[in-house]
mmCIF file as Biopython writes it, N, C-alpha, C and O atoms, coordinates in Angstrom:
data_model
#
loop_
_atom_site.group_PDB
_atom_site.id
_atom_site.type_symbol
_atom_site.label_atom_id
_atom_site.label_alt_id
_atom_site.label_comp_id
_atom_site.label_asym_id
_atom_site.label_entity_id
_atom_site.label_seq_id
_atom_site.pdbx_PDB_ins_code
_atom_site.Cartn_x
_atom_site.Cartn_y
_atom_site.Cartn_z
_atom_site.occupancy
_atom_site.B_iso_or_equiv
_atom_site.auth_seq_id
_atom_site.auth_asym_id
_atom_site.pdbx_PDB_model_num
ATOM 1   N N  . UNK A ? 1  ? -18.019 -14.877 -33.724 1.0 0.0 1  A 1 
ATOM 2   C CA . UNK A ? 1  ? -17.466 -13.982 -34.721 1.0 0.0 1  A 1 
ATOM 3   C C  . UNK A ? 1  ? -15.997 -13.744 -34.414 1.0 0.0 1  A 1 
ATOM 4   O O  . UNK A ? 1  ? -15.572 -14.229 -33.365 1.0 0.0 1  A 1 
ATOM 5   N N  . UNK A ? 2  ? -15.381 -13.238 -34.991 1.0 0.0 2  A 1 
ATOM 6   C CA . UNK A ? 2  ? -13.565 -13.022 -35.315 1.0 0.0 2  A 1 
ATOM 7   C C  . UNK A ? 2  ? -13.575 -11.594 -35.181 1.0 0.0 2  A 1 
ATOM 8   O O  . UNK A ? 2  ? -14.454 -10.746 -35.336 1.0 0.0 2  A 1 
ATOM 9   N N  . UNK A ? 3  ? -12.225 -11.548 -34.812 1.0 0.0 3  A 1 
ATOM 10  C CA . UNK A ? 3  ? -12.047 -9.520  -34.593 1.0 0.0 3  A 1 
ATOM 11  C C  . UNK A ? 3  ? -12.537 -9.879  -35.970 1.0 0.0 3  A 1 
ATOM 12  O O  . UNK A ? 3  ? -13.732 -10.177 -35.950 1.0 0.0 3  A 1 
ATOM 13  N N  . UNK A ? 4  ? -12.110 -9.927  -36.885 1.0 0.0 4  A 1 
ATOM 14  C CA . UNK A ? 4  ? -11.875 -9.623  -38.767 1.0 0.0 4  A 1 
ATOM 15  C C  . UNK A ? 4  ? -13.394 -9.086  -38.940 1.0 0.0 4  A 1 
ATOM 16  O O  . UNK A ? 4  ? -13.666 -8.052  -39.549 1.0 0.0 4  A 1 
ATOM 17  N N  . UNK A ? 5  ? -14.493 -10.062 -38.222 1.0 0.0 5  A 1 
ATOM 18  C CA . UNK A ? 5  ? -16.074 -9.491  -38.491 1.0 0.0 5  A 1 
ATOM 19  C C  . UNK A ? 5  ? -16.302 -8.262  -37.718 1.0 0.0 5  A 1 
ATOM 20  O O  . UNK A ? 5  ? -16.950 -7.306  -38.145 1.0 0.0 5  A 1 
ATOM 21  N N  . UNK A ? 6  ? -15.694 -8.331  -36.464 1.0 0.0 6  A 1 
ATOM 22  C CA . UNK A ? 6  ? -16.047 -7.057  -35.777 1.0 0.0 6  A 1 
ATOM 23  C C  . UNK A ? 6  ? -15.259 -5.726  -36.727 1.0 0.0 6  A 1 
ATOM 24  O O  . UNK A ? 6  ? -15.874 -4.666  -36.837 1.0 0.0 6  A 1 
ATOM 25  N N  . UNK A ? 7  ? -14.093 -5.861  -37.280 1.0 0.0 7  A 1 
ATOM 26  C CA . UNK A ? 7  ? -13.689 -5.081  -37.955 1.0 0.0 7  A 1 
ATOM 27  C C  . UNK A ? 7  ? -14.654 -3.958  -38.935 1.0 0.0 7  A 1 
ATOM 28  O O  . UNK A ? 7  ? -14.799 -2.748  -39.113 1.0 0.0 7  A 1 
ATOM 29  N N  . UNK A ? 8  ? -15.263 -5.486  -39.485 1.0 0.0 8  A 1 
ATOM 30  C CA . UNK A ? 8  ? -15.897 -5.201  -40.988 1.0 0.0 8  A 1 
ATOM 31  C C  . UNK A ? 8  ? -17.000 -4.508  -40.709 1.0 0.0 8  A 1 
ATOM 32  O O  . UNK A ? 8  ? -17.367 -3.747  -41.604 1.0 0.0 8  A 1 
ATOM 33  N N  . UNK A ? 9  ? -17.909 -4.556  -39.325 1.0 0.0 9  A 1 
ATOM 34  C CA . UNK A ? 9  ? -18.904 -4.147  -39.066 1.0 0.0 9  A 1 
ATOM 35  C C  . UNK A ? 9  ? -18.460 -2.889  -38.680 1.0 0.0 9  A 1 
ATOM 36  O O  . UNK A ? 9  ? -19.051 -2.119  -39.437 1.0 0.0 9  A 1 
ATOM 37  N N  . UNK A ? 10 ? -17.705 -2.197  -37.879 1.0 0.0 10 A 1 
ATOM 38  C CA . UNK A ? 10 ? -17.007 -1.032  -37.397 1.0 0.0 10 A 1 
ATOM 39  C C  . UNK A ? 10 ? -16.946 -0.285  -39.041 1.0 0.0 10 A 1 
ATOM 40  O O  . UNK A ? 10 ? -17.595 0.715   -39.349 1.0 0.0 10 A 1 
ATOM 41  N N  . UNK A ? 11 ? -16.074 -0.986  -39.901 1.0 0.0 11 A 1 
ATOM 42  C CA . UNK A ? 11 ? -15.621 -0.008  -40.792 1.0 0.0 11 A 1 
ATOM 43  C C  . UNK A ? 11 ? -17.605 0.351   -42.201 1.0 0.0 11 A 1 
ATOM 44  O O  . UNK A ? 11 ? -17.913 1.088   -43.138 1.0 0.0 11 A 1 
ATOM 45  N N  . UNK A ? 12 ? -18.095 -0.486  -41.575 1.0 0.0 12 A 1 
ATOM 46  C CA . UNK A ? 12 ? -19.200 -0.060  -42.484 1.0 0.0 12 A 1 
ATOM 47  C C  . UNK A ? 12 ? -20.252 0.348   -41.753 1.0 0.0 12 A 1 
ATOM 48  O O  . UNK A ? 12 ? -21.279 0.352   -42.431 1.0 0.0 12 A 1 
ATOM 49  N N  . UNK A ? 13 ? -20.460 0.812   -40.255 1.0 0.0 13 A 1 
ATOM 50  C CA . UNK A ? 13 ? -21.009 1.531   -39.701 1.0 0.0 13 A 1 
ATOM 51  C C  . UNK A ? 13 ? -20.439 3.128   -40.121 1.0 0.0 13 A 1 
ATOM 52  O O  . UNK A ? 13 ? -20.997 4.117   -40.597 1.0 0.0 13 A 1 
ATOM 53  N N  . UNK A ? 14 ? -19.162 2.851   -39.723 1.0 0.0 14 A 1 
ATOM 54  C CA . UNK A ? 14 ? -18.084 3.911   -39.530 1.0 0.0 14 A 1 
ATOM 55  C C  . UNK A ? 14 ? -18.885 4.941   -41.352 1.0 0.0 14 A 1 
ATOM 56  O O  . UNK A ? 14 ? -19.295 6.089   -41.527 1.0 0.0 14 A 1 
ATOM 57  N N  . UNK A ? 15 ? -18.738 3.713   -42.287 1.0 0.0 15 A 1 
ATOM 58  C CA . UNK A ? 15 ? -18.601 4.606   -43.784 1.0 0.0 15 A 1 
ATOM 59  C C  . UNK A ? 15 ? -20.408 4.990   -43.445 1.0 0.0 15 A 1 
ATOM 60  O O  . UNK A ? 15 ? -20.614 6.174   -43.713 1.0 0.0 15 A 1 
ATOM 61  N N  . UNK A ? 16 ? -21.311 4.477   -43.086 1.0 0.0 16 A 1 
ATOM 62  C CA . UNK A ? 16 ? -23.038 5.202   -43.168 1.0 0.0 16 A 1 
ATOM 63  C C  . UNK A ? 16 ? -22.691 6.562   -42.101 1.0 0.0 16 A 1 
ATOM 64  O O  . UNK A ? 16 ? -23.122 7.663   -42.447 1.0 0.0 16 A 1 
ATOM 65  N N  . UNK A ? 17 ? -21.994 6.454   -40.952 1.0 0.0 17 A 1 
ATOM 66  C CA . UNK A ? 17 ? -22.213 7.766   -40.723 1.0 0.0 17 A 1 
ATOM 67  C C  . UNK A ? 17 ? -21.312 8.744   -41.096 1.0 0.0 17 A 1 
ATOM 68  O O  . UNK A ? 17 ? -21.273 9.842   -40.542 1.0 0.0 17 A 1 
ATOM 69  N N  . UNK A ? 18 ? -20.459 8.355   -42.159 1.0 0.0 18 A 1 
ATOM 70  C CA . UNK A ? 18 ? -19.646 9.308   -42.515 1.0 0.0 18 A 1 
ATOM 71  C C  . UNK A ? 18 ? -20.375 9.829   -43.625 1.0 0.0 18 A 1 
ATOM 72  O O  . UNK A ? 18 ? -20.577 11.035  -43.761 1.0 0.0 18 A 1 
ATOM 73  N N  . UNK A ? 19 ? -20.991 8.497   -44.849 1.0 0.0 19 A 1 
ATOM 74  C CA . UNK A ? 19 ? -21.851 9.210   -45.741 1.0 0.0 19 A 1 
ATOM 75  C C  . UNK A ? 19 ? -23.114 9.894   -45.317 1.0 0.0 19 A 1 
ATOM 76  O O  . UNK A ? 19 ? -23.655 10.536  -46.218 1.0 0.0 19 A 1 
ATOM 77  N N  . UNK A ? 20 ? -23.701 9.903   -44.159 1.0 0.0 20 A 1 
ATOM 78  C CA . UNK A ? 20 ? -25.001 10.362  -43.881 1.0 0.0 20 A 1 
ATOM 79  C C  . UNK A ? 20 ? -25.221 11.944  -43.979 1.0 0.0 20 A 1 
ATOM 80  O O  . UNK A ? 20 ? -24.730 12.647  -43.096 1.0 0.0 20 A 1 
ATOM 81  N N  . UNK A ? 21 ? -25.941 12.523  -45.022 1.0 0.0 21 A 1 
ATOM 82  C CA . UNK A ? 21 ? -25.666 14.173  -44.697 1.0 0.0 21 A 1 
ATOM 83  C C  . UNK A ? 21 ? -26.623 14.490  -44.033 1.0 0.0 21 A 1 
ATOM 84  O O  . UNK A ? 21 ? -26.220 15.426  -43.343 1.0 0.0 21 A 1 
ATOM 85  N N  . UNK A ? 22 ? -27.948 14.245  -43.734 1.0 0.0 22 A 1 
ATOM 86  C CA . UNK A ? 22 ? -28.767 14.898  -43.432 1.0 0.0 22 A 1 
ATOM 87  C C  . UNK A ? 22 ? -29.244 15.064  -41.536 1.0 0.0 22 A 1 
ATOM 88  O O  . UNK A ? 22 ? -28.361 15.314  -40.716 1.0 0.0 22 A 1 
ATOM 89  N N  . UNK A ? 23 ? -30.031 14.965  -41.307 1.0 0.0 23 A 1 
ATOM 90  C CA . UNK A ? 23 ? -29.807 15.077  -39.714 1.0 0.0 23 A 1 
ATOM 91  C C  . UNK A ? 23 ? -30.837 13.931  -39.598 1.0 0.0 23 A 1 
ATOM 92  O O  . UNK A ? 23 ? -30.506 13.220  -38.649 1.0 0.0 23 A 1 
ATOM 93  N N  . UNK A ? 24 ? -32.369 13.314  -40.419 1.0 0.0 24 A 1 
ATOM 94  C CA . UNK A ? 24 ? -32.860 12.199  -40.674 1.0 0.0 24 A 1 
ATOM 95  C C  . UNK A ? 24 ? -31.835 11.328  -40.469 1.0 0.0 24 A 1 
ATOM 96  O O  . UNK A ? 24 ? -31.746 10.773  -39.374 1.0 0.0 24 A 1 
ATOM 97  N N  . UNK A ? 25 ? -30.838 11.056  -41.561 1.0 0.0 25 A 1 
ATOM 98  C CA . UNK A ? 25 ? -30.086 10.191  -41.835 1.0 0.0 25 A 1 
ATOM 99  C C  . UNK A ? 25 ? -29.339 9.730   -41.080 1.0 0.0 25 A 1 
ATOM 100 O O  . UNK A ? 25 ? -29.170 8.511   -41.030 1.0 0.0 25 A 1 
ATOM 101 N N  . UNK A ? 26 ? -28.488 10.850  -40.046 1.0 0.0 26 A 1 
ATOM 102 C CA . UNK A ? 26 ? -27.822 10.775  -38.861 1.0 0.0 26 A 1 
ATOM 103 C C  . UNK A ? 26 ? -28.451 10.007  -37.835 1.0 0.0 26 A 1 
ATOM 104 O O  . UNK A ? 26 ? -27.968 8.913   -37.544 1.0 0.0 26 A 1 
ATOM 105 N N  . UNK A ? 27 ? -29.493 10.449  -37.233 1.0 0.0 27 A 1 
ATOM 106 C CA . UNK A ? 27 ? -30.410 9.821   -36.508 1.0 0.0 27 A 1 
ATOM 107 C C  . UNK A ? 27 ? -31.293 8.043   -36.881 1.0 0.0 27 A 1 
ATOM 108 O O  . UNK A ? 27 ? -32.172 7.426   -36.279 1.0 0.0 27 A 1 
ATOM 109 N N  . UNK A ? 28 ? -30.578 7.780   -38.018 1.0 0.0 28 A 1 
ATOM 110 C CA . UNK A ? 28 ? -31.102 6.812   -38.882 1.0 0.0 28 A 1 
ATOM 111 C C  . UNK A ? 28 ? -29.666 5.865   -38.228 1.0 0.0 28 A 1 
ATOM 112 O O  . UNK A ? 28 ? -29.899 4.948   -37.440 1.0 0.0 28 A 1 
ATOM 113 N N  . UNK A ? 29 ? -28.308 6.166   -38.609 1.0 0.0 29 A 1 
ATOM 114 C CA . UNK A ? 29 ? -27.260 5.356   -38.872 1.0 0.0 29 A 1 
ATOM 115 C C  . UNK A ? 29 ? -27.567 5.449   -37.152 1.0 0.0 29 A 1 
ATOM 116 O O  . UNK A ? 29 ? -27.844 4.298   -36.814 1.0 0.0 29 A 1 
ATOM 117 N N  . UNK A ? 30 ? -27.624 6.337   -35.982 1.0 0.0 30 A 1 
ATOM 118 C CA . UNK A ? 30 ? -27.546 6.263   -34.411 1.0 0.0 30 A 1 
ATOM 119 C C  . UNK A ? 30 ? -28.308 4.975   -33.971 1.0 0.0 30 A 1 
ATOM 120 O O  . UNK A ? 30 ? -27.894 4.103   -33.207 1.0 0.0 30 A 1 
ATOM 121 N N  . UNK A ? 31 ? -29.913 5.061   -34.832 1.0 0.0 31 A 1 
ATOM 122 C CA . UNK A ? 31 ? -30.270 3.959   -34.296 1.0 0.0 31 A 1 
ATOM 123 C C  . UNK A ? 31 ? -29.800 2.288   -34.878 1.0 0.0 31 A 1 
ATOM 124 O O  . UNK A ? 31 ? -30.074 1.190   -34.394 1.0 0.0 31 A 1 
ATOM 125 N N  . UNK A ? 32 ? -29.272 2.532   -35.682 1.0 0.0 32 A 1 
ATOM 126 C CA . UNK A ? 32 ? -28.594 1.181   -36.026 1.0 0.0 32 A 1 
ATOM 127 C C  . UNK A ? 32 ? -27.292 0.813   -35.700 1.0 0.0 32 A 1 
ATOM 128 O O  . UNK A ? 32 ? -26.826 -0.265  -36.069 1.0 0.0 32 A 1 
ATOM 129 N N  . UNK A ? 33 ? -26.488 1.848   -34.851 1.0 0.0 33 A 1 
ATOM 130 C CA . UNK A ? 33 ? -25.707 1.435   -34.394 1.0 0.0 33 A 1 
ATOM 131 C C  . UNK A ? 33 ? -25.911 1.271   -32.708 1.0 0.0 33 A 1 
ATOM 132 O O  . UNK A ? 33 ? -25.101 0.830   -31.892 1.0 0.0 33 A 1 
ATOM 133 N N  . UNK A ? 34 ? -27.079 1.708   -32.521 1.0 0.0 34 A 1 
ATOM 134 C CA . UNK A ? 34 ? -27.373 1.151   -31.100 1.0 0.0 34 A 1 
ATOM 135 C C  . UNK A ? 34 ? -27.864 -0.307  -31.020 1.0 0.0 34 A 1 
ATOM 136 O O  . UNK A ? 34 ? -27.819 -1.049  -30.039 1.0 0.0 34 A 1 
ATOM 137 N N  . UNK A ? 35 ? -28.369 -0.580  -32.318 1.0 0.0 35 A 1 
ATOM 138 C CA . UNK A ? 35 ? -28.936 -2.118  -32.470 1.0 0.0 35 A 1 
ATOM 139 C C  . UNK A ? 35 ? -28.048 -3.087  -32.609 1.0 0.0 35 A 1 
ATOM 140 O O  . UNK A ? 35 ? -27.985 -4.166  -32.019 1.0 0.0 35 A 1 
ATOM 141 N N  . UNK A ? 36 ? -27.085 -2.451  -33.763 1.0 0.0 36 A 1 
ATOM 142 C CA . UNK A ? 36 ? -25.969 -3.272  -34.052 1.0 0.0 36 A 1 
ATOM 143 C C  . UNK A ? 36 ? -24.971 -3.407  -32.306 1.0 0.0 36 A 1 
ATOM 144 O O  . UNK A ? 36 ? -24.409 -4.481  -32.092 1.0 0.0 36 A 1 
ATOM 145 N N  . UNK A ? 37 ? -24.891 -2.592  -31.530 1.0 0.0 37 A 1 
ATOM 146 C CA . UNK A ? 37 ? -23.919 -2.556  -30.493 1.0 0.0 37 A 1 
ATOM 147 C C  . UNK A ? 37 ? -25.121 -3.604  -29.318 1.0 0.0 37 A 1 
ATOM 148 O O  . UNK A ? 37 ? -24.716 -4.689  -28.901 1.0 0.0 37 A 1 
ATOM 149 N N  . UNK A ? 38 ? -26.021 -3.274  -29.069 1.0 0.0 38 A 1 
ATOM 150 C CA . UNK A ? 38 ? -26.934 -4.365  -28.458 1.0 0.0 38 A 1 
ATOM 151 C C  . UNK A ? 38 ? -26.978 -6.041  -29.127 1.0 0.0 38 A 1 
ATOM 152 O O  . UNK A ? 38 ? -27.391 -6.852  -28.297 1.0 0.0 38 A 1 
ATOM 153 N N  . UNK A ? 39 ? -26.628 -6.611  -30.434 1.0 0.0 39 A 1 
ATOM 154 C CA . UNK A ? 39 ? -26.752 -7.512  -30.843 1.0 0.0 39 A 1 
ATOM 155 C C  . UNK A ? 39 ? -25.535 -8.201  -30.659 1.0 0.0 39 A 1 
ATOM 156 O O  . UNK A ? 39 ? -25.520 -9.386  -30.326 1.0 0.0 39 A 1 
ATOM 157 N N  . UNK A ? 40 ? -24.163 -7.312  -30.920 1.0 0.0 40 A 1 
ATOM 158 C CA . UNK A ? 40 ? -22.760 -7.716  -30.577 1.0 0.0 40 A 1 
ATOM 159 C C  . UNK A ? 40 ? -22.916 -7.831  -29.198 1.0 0.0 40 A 1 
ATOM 160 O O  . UNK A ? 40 ? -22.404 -8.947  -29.099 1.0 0.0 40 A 1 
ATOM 161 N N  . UNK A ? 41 ? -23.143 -7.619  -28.361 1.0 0.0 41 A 1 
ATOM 162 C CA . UNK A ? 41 ? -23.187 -7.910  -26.192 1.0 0.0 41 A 1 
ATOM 163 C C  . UNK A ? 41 ? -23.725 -8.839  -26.480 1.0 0.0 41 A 1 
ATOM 164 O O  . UNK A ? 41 ? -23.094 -9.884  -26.314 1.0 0.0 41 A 1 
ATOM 165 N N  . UNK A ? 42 ? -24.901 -8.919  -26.952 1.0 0.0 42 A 1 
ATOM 166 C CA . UNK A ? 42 ? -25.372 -10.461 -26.256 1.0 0.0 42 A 1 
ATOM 167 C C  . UNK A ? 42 ? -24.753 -11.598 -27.518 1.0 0.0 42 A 1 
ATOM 168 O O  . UNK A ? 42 ? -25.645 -12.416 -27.743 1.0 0.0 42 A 1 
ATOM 169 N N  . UNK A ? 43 ? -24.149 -11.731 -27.936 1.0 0.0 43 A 1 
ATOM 170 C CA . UNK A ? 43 ? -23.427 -12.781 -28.794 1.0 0.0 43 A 1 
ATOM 171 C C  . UNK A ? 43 ? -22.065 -12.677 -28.145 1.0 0.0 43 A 1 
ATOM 172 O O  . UNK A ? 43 ? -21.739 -13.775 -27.693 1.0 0.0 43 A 1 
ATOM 173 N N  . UNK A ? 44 ? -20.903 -11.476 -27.885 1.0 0.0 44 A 1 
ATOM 174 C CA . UNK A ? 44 ? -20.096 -11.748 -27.106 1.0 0.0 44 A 1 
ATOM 175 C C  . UNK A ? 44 ? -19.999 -10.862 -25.668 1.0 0.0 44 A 1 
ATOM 176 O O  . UNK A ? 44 ? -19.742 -9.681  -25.437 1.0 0.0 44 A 1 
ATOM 177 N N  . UNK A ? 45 ? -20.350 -12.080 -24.773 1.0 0.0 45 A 1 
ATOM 178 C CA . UNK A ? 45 ? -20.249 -11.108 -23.806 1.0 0.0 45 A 1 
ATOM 179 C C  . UNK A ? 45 ? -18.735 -10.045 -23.415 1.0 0.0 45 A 1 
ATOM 180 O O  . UNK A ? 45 ? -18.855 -9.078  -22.663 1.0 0.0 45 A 1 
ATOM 181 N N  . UNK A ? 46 ? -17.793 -10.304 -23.855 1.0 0.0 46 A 1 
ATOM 182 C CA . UNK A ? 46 ? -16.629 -9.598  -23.913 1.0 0.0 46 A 1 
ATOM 183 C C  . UNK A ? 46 ? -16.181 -8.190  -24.695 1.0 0.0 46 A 1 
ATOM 184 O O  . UNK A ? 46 ? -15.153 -7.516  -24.758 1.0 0.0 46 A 1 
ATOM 185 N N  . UNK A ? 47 ? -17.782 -8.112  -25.363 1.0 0.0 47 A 1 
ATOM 186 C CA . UNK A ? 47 ? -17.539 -6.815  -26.255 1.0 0.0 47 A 1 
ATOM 187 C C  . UNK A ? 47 ? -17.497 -5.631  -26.036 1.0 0.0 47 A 1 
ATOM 188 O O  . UNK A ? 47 ? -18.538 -5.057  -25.718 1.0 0.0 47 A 1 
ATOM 189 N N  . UNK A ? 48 ? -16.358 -4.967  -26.136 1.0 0.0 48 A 1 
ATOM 190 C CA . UNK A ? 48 ? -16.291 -3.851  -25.926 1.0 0.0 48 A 1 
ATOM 191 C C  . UNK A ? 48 ? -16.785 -2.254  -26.330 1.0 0.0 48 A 1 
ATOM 192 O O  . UNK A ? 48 ? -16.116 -1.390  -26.898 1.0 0.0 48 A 1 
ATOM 193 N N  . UNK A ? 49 ? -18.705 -2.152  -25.650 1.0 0.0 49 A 1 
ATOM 194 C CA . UNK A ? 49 ? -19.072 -1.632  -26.400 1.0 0.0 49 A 1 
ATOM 195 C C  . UNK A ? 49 ? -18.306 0.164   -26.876 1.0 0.0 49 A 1 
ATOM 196 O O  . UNK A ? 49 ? -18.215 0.695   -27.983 1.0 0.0 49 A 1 
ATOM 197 N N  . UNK A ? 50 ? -17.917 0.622   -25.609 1.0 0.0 50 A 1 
ATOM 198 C CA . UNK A ? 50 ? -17.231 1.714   -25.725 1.0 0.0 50 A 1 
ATOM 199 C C  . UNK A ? 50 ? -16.234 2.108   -27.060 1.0 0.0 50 A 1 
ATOM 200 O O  . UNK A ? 50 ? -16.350 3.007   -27.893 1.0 0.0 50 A 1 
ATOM 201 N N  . UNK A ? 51 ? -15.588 1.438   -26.955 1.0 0.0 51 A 1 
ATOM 202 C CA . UNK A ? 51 ? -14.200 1.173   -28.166 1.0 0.0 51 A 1 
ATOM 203 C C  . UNK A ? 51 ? -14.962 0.916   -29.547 1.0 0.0 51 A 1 
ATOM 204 O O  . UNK A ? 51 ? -14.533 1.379   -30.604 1.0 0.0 51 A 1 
ATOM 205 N N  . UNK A ? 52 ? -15.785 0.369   -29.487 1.0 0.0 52 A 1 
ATOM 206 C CA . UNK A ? 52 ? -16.405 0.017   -30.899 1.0 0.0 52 A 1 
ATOM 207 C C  . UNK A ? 52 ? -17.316 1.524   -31.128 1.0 0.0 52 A 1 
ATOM 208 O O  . UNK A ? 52 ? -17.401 1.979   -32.269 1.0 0.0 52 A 1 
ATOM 209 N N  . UNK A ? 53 ? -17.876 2.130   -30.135 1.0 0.0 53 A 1 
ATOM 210 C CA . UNK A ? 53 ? -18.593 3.296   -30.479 1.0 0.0 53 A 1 
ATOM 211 C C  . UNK A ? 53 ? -17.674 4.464   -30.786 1.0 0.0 53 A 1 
ATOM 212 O O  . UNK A ? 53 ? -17.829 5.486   -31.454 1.0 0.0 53 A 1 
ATOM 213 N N  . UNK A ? 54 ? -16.759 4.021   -30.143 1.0 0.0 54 A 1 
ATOM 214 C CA . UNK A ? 54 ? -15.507 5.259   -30.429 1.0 0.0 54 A 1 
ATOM 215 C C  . UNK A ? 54 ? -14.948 5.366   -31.897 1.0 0.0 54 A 1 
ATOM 216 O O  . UNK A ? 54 ? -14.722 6.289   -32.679 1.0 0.0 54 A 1 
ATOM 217 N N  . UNK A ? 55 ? -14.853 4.275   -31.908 1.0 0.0 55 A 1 
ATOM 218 C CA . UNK A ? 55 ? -14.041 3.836   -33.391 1.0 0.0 55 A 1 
ATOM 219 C C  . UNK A ? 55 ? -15.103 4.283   -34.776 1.0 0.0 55 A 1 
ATOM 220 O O  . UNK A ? 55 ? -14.750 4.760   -35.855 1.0 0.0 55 A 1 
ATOM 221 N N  . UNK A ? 56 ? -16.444 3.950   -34.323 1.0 0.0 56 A 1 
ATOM 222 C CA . UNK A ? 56 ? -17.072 4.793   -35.687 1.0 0.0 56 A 1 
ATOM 223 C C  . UNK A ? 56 ? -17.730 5.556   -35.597 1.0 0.0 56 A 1 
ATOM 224 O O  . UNK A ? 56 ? -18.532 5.720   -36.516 1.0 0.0 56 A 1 
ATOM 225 N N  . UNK A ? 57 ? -17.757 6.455   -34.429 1.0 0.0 57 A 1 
ATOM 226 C CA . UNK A ? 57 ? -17.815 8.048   -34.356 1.0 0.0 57 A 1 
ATOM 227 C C  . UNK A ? 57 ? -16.242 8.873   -34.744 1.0 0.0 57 A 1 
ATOM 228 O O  . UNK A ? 57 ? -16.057 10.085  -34.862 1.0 0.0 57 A 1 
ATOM 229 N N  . UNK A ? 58 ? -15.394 7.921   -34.863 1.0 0.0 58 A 1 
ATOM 230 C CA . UNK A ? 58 ? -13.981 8.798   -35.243 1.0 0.0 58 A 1 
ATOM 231 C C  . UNK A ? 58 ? -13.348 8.116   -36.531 1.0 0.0 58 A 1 
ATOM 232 O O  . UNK A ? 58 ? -12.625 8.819   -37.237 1.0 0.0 58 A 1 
ATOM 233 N N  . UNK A ? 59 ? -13.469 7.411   -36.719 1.0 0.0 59 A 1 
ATOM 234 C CA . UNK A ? 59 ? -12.993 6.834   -37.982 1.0 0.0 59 A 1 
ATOM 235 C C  . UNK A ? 59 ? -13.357 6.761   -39.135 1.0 0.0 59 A 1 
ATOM 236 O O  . UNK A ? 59 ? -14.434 6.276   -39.479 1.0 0.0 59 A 1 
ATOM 237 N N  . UNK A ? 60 ? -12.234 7.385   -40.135 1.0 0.0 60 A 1 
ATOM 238 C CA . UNK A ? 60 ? -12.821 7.549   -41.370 1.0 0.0 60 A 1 
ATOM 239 C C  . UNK A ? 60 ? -12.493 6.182   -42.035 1.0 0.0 60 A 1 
ATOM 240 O O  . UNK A ? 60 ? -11.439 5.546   -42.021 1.0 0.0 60 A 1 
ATOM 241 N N  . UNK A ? 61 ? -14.155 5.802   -42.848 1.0 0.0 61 A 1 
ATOM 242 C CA . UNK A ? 61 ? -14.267 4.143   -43.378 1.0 0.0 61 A 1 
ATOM 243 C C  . UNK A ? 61 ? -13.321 3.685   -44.039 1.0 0.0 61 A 1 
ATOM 244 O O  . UNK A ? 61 ? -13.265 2.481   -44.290 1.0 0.0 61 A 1 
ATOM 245 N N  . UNK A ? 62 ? -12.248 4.686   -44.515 1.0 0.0 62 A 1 
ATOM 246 C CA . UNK A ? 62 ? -11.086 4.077   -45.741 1.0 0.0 62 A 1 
ATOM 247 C C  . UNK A ? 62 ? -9.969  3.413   -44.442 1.0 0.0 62 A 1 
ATOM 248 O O  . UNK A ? 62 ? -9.575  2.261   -44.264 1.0 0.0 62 A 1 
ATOM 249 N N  . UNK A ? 63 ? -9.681  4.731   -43.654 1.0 0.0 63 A 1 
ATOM 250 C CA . UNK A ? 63 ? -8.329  4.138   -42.355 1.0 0.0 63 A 1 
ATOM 251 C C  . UNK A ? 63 ? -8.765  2.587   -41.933 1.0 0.0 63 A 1 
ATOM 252 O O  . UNK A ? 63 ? -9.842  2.004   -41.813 1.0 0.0 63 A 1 
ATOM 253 N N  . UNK A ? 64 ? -7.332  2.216   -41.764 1.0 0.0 64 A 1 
ATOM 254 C CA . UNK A ? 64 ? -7.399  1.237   -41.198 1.0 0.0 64 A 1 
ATOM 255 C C  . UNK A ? 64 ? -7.600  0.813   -39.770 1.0 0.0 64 A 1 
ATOM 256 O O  . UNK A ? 64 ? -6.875  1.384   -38.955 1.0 0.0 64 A 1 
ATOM 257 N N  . UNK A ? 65 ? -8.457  -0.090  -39.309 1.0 0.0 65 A 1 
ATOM 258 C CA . UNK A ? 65 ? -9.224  -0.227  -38.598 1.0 0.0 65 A 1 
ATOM 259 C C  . UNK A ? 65 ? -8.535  -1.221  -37.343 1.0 0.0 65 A 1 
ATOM 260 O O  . UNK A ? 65 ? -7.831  -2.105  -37.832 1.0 0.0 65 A 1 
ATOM 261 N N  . UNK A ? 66 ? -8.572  -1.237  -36.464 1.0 0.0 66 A 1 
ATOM 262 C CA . UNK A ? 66 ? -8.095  -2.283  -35.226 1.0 0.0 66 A 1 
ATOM 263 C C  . UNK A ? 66 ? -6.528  -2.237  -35.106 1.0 0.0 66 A 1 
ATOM 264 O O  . UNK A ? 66 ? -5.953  -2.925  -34.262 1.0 0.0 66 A 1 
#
């Protein structure tokens, strides 16, 4: 994959937990971004899972990303 995919995945994690209102829902987008962050390691081992968790616990999906 290319930063450009890691991007795209960041900024549309980033927009489910920004749209998520409920506390279900929250707990919904957590576990898919623990899946999604387990599937990126073992495809690149160089991935930086920290920075990528940072980025869409703080980033709003419109800002620009990387």
């Amino acid at each position: 994959m290319t930063r450009k995919d890691y991007i795209m995945i960041t900024r549309a994690t980033a927009r489910a937990h920004y749209q998520s209102v409920g506390i279900h829902e929250g707990a919904g987008v957590r576990i898919v971004i623990r899946c999604l962050v387990d599937a990126l390691k073992a495809d690149n081992p160089k991935f930086d899972e920290e920075k990528f968790v940072k980025e869409v616990w703080t980033v709003h999906p419109k800002r620009k990303v990387g």
